[in-house]
N, C-alpha and C positions, 0 to 999 in steps of 0.2 A: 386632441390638438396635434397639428401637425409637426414635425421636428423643424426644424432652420434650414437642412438644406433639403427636405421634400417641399417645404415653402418656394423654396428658392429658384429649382428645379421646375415648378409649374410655370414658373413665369417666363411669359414669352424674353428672349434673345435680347432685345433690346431695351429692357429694363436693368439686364445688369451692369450695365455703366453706369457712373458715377450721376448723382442726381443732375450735377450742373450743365451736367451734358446731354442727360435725357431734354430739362428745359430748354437748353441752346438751340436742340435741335426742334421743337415746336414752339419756338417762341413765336413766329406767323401765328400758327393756329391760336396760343394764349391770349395775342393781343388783339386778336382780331373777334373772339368772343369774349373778352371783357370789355372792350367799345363796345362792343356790340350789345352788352347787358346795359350797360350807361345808357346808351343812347335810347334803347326800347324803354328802359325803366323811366326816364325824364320823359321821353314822348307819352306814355301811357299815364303817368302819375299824373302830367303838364294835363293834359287834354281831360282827365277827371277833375279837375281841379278846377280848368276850365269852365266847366258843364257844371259843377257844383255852385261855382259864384260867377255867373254870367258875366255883370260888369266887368271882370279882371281878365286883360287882355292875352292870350296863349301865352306870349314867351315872359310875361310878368309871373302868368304863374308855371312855366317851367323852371325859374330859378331857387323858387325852397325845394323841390324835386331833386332839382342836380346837385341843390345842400345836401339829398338825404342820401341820393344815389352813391356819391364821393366820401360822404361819412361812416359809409354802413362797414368800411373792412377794418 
């Protein structure tokens, strides 16, 4: 096992600031792939769901979807 600071040491420059400002600074990139999983996860789920009970119209059944998609954290 590694010690604390050869840990610390491996890590790229920009890890060692303080966490809030690691995320500050990729909060673009965060929010932009967490939409981005909502949105593929409701589209993929919706459209199986679709195809599974034909009569039920896409965006009827995109909504227990984006229930599961918004529940899951």
């Amino acid at each position: 096992m590694q010690s604390r600071t050869q840990w610390k040491s491996s890590l790229p420059s920009s890890f060692c600031f303080s966490p809030s400002r690691a995320v500050h600074a990729q909060r673009r990139a965060i929010l932009m792939l967490a939409l981005g999983l909502v949105f593929i996860t409701v589209g993929v789920l919706g459209y199986f769901l679709h195809v599974l009970v034909p009569s039920m119209p896409l965006p009827v059944a995109s909504g227990p979807t984006s229930v599961t998609s918004f529940d899951s954290g």
